[in-house]
N, C-alpha and C positions, 0 to 999 in steps of 0.2 A: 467589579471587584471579584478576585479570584475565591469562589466557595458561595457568593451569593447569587442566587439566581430565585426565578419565577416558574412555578410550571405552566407553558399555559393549556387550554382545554383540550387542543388534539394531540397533545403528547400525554396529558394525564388519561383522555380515554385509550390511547395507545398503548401505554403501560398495563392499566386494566385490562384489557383486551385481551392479551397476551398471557397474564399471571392469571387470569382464570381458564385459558386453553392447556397450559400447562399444566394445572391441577396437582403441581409437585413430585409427580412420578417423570415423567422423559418428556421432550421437548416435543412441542407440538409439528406436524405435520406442514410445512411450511413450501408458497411460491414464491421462490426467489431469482431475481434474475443479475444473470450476469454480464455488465456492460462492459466491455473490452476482455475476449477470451482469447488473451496470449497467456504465456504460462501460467503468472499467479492465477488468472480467473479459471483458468482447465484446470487445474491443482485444487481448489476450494470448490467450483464447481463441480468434480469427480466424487470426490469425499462427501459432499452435498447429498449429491443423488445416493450416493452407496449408503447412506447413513435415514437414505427414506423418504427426501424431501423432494417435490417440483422444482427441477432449474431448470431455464430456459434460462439460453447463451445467444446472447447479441455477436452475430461473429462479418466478418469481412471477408479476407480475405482466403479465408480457410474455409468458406460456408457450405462451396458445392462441394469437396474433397471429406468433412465431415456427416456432410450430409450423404453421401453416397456407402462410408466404410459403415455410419451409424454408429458410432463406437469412441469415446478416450480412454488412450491406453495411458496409465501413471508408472513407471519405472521408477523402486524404490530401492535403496539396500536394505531393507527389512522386507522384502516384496514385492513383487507385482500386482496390480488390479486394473479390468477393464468395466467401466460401465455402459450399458446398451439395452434397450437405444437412448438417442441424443435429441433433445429439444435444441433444434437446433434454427435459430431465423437472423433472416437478413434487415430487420424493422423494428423498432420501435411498436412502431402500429400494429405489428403481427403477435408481439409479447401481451400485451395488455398492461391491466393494474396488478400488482402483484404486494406481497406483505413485505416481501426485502428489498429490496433493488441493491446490488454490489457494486462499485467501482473500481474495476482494476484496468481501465486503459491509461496511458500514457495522460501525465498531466499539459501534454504540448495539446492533447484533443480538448481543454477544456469549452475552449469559446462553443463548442459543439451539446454543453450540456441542457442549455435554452432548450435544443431541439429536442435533445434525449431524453431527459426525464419527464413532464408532463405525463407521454401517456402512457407512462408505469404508475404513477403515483395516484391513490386513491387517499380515502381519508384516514389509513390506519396506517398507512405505507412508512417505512424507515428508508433513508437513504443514508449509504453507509460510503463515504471512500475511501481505500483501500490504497491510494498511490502517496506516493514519497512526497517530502518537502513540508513550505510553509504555503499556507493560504489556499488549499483546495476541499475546506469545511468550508471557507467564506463564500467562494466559487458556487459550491452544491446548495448552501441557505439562499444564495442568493436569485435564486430558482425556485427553491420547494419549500424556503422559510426555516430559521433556525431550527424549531421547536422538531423538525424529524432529521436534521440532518447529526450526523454521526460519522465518528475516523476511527479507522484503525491504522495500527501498527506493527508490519508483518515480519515475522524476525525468521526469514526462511532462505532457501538456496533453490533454486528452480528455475528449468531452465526448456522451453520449446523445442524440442528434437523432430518433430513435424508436422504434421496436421492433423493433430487430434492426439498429439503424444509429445507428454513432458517426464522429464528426466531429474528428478529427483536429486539434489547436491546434499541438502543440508534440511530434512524433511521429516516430522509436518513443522519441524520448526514452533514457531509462537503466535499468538495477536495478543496485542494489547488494545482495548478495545475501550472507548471511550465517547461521551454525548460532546454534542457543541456548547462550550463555554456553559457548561454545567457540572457538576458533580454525577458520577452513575448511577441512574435510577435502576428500578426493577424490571423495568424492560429493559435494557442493557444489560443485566443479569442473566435474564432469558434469553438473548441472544448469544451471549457466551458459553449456556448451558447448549444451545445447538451446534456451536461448533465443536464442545469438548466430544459431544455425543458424537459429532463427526470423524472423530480421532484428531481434533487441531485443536491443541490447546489453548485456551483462549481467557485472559483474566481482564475482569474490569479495573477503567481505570477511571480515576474521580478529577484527573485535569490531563486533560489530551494534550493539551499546550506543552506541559513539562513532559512528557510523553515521546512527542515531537523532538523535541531540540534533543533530548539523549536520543534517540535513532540518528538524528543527524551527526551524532559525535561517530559514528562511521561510516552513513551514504555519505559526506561529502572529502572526507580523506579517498576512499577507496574506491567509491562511484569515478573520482573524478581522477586520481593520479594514476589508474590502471589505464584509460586511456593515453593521458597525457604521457607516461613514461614507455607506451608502445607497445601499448594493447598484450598489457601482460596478464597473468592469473593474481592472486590477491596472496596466494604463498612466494609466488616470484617475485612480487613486489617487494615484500617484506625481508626475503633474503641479500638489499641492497639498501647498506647502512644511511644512505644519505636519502634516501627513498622513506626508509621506516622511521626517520629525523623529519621528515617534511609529513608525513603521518601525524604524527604526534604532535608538533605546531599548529597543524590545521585544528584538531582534538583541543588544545588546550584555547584556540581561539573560538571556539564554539562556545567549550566550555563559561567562557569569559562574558559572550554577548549572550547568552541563555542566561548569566547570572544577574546580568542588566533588565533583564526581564522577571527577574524574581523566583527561577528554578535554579535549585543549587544542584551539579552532578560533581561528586568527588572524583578525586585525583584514580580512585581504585577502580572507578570505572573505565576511566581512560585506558590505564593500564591491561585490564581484564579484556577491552574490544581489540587489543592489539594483537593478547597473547591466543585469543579464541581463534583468530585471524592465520595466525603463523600456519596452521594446515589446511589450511581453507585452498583448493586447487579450481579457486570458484572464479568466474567471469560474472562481474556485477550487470546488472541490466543495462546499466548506462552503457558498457564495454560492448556489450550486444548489439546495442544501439545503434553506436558508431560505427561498427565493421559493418553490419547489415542497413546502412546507410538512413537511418528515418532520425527525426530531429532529435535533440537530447531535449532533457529535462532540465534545461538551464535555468531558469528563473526559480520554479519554486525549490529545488533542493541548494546552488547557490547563490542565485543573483537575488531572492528574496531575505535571506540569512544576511547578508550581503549588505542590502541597505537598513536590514533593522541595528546593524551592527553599527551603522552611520547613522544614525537616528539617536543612538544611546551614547554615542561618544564614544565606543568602545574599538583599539586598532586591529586592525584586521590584514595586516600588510599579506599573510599567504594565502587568505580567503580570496582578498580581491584579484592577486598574481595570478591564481586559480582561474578563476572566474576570466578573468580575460582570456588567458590562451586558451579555454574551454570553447567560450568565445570566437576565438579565432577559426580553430581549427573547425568547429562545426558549421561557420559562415563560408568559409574555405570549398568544404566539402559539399554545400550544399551548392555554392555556384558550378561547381564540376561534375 
């Protein structure tokens, strides 16, 4: 039931742990690592280091090209900032046990987190993920145990300009920051307090779940119709009446099956994600996705939405219209 919960002992000495490093003046000194370093994780990770802390960056395909400049550059309209050097590795096993672990790679990598978390995680460790959708808290507990795993909620515009440099849209943006099927303790406070200190603002939240489904009242309008209407920007979108009509039906079907679930989001929000939207000259991740060819996020931002919404009885007729030709197109592309 939503509000009741257990602590149990590795989260309660985790908490501890933390609220006595802190000692209420600035956030303690922390090694965090960042698992998937495309934009979001360069962008948190930048801010990270510049704000004090140990990051090491789990990186791929960027690893020898970061590794050689030594450097991420952040392109902002309030500024520029480089930070150097870069912990920069290609393992798991070369990271170690660290206090945070981040997850910001793509939720299509999850079957990969068996392998990836283990040997980061020690007895104090938070694992925190950071990617879109439903059901990748259950994913990460289902590995390292509810009681350290933790979501956020990144409310930002950021965008990979190239190896070891992101371009700033809509920045630092927000987190909403929340424990799994728990209310936010004081170590979730303290971890909020390290990213305000970061400059990312960042506010706990006491149910991730209602947290969730309002972000979703925009990743899946605008994630998903940018592509489908041809690979437009999210202000182009919206300048095409029957476009900014299928916006808002998607929205108010969210709306609907998040309320079947026991989270109420008003009518003002729908409206407000629309009107924030109208200058946004932003390409959603998904949009990146597609044109740079790597799998979308189909399941957990709609295909999982998707069937809770058939589960509760509730109609979904342009969630699902969605969801298949998303569907399609990305089955399409990937056999070509």
């Amino acid at each position: 039931m939503e509000g009741m919960f257990r602590f149990s002992r590795a989260h309660a000495i985790c908490a501890a742990a933390l609220s006595a490093s802190h000692g209420g003046v600035n956030p303690p000194r922390q090694s965090i690592a960042i698992v998937g370093a495309g934009a979001l994780g360069l962008y948190y990770g930048a801010r990270l280091v510049q704000a004090g802390h140990e990051v090491r960056f789990l990186l791929r395909g960027d690893l020898a090209a970061i590794r050689e400049r030594d450097r991420i550059t952040v392109r902002e309209k309030h500024g520029d900032f480089t930070v150097s050097p870069v912990q920069a590795f290609g393992a798991v096993a070369e990271i170690g046990v660290v206090d945070v672990v981040l997850i910001t790679m793509k939720a299509t990598a999850n079957a990969l987190l068996a392998d990836l978390l283990p040997p980061l995680v020690g007895p104090l460790t938070m694992v925190v993920t950071l990617q879109n959708g439903l059901g990748n808290e259950e994913a990460v507990a289902a590995v390292v145990g509810a009681e350290r795993t933790w979501g956020g909620l990144c409310f930002i515009g950021v965008n990979r300009s190239g190896p070891g440099e992101v371009r700033g849209i809509q920045t630092p943006g927000s987190i909403a920051l929340g424990e799994f099927d728990r209310p936010a303790g004081s170590a979730c406070r303290e971890l909020a307090d390290t990213f305000e200190a970061a400059g990312v603002p960042c506010t706990p939240v006491d149910s991730l779940r209602a947290a969730r489904w309002r972000k979703l009242v925009w990743n899946i309008p605008f994630n998903g119709l940018t592509v489908v209407a041809g690979a437009v920007p999210c202000d182009e979108l919206l300048r095409h009446a029957n476009h900014e009509a299928e916006v808002r039906a998607l929205m108010r079907e969210i709306q609907a099956t998040a309320a079947a679930e026991g989270v109420v989001i008003d009518d003002a929000f729908l409206h407000d994600n629309v009107e924030r939207t109208r200058s946004m000259a932003y390409q959603p991740s998904t949009l990146i996705d597609f044109m740079e060819g790597r799998p979308l996020e189909l399941e957990p931002i709609w295909g999982e939405p998707l069937r809770r919404a058939r589960t509760a009885g509730v109609a979904t007729p342009h969630l699902a219209a969605l969801y298949d030709r998303l569907s399609v197109m990305d089955a399409a592309r990937t056999r070509d």
